[in-house]
C-alpha atoms as an extended CHARMM CRD file, in Angstrom:
* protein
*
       105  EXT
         1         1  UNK       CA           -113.5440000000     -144.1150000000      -33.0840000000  PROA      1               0.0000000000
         2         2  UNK       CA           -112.1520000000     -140.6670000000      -33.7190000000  PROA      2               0.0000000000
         3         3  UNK       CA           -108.5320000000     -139.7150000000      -32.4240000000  PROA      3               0.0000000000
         4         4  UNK       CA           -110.2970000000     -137.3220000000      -29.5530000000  PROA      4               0.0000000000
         5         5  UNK       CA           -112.1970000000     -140.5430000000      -28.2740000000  PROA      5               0.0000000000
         6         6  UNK       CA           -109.1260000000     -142.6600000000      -28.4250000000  PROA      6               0.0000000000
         7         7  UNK       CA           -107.1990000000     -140.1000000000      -26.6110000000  PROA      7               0.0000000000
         8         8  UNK       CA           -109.8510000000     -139.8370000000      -23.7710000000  PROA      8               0.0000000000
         9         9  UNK       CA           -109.9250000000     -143.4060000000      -23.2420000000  PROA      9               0.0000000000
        10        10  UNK       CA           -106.2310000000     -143.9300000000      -23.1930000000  PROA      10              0.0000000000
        11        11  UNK       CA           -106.5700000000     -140.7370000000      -20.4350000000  PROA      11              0.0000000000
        12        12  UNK       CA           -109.1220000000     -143.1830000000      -18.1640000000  PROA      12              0.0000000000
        13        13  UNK       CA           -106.4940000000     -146.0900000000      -18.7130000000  PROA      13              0.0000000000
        14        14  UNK       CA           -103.5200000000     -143.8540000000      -17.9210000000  PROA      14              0.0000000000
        15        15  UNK       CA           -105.4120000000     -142.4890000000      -14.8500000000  PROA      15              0.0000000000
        16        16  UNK       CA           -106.2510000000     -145.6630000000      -13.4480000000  PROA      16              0.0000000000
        17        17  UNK       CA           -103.4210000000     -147.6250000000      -14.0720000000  PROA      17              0.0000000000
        18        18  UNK       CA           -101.6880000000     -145.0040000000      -11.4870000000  PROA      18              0.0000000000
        19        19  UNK       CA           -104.6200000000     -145.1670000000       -9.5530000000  PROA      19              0.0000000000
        20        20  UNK       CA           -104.0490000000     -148.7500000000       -9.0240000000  PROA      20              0.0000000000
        21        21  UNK       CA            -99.8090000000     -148.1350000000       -8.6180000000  PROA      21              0.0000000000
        22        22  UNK       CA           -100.8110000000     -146.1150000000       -5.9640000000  PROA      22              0.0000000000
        23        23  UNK       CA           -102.8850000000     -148.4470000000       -4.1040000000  PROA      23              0.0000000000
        24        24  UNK       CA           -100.6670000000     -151.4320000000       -4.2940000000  PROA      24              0.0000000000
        25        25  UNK       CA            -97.3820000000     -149.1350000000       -3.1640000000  PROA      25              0.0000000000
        26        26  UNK       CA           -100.4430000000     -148.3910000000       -0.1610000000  PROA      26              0.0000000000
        27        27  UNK       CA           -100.2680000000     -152.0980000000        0.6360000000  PROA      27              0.0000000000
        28        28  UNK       CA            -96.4040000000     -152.1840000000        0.4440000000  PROA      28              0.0000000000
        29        29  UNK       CA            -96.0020000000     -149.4240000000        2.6860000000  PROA      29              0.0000000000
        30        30  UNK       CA            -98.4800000000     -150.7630000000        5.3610000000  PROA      30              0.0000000000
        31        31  UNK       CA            -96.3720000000     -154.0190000000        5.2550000000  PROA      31              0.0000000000
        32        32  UNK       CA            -93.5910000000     -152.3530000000        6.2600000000  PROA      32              0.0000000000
        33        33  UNK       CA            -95.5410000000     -150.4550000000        9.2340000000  PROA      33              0.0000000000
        34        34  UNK       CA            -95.7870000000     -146.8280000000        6.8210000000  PROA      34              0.0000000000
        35        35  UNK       CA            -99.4700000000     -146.2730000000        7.9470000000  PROA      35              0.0000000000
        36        36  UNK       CA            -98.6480000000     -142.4900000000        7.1310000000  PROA      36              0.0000000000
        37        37  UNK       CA            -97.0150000000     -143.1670000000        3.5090000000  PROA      37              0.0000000000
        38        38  UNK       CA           -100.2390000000     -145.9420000000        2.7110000000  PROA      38              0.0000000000
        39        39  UNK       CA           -102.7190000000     -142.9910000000        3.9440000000  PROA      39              0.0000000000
        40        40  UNK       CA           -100.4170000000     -140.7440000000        1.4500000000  PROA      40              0.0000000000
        41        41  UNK       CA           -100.2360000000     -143.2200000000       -1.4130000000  PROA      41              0.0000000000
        42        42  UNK       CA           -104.0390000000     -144.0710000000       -0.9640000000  PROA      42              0.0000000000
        43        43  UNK       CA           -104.6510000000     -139.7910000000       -1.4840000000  PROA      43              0.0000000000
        44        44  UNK       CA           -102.8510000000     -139.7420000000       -4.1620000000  PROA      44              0.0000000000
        45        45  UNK       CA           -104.5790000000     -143.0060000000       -5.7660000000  PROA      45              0.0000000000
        46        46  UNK       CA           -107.8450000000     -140.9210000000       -5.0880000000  PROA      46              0.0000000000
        47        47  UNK       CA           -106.4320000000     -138.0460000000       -6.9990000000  PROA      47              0.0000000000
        48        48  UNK       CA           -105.5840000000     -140.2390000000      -10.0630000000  PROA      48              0.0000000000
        49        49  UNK       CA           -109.1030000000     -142.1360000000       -9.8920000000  PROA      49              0.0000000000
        50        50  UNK       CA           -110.9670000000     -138.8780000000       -9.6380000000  PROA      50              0.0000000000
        51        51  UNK       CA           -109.1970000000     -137.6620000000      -12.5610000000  PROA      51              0.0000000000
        52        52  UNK       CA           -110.2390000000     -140.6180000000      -14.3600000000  PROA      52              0.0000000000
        53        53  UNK       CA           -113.9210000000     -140.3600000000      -13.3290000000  PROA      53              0.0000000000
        54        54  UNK       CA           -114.4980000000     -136.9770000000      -14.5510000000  PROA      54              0.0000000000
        55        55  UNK       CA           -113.1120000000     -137.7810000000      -18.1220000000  PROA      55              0.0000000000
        56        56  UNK       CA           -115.7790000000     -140.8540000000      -17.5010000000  PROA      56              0.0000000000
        57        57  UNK       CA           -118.1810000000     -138.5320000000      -16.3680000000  PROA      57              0.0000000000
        58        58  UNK       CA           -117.6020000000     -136.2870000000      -19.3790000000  PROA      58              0.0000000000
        59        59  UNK       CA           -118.2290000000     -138.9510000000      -22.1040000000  PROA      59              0.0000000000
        60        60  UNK       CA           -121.5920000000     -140.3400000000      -20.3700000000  PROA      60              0.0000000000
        61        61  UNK       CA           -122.6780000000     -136.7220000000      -20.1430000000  PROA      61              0.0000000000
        62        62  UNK       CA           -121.8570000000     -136.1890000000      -23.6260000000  PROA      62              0.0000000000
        63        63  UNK       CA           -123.4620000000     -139.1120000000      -24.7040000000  PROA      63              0.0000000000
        64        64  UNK       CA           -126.5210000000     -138.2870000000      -22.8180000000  PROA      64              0.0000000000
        65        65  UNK       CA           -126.2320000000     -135.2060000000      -24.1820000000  PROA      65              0.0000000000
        66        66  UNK       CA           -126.9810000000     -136.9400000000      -28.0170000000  PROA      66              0.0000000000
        67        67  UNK       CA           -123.2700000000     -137.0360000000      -29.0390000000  PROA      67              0.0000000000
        68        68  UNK       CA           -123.2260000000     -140.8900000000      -29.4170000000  PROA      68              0.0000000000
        69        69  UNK       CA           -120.1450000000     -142.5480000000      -28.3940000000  PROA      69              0.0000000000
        70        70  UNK       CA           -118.5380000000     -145.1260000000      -30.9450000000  PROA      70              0.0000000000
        71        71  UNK       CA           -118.2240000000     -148.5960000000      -28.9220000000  PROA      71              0.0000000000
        72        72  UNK       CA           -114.6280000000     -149.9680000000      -29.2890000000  PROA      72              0.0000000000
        73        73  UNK       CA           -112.6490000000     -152.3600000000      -27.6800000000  PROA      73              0.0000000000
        74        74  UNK       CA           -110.3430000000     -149.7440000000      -25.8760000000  PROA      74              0.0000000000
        75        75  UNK       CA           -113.3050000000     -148.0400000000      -24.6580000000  PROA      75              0.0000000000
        76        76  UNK       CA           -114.2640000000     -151.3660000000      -23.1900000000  PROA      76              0.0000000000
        77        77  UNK       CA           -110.6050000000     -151.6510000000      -21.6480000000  PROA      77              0.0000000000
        78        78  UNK       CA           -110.9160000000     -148.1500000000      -20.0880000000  PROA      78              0.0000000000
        79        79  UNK       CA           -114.1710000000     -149.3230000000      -18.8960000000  PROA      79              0.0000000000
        80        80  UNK       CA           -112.8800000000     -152.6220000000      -17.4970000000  PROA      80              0.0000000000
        81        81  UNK       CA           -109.7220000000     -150.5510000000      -16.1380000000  PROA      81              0.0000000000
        82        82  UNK       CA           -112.1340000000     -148.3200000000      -14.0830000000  PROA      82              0.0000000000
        83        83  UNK       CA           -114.2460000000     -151.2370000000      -12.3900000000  PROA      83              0.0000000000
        84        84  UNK       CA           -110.6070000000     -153.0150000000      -11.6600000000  PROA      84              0.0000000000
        85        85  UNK       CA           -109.3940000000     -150.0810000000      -10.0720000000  PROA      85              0.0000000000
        86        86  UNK       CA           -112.5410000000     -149.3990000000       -8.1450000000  PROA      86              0.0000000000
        87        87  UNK       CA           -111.9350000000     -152.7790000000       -6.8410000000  PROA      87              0.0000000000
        88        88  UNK       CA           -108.4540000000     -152.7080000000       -6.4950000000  PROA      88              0.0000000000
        89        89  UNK       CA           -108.9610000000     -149.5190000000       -3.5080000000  PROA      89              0.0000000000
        90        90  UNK       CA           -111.5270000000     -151.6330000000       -1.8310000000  PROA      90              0.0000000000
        91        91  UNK       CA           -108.7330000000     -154.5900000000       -1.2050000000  PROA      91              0.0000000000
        92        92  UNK       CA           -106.2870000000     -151.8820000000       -0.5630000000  PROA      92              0.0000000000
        93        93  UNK       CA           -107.8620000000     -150.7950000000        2.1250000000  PROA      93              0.0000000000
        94        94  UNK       CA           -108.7700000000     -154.2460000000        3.8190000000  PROA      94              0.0000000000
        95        95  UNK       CA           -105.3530000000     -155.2350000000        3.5360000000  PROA      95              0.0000000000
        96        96  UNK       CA           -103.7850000000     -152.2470000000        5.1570000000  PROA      96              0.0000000000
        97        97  UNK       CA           -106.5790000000     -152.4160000000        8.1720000000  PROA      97              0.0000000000
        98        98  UNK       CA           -105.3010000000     -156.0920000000        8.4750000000  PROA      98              0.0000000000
        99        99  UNK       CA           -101.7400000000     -154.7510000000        8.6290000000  PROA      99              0.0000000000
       100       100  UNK       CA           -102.6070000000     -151.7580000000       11.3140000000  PROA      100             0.0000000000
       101       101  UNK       CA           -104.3080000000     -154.9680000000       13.0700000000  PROA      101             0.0000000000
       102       102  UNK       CA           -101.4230000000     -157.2820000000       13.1780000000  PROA      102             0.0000000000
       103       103  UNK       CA            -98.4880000000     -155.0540000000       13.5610000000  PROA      103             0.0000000000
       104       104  UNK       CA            -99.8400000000     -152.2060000000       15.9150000000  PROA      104             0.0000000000
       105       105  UNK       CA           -100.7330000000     -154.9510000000       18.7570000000  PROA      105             0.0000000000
């Protein structure tokens, strides 16, 4: 894998793992009754995974394109990274419904 392709990936890892900062601050702040600041850090965890989607979006389109794409194991982590993050929003935002639930009674 060439130096561009590393530095791509490690641009889907570095967006995501703020992504999934974000979303976890999200939780922290609805657990403390910040339903503004979760909404806030849950934006801004959008901004960070849609960042990271378009470089994703970039490589499949290149690839589908008929520039191959070398298969490496930090590819695979950016790939992992993605789903875990995709997952990670989805729990966020259960958890902080359970919070406006139990604390806005």
């Amino acid at each position: 894998m060439d130096e561009k392709a590393i530095l791509t990936c490690m641009e889907i890892i570095t967006n995501t793992g703020s992504a999934k900062s974000s979303y976890i601050e999200a939780i922290h702040e609805a657990k403390k009754g910040g339903f503004e600041q979760a909404a806030a850090k849950m934006e801004e965890g959008d901004q960070f995974y849609a960042a990271a989607h378009e470089v994703h979006t970039s490589m499949i389109q290149k690839e589908a394109a008929g520039e191959k794409t070398e298969f490496s194991l930090i590819l695979m982590h950016a790939e992992d990274q993605m789903a875990s993050t995709e997952m990670a929003k989805v729990l966020a935002t259960e958890v902080i419904d359970v919070y406006k639930k139990l604390l806005q009674k």
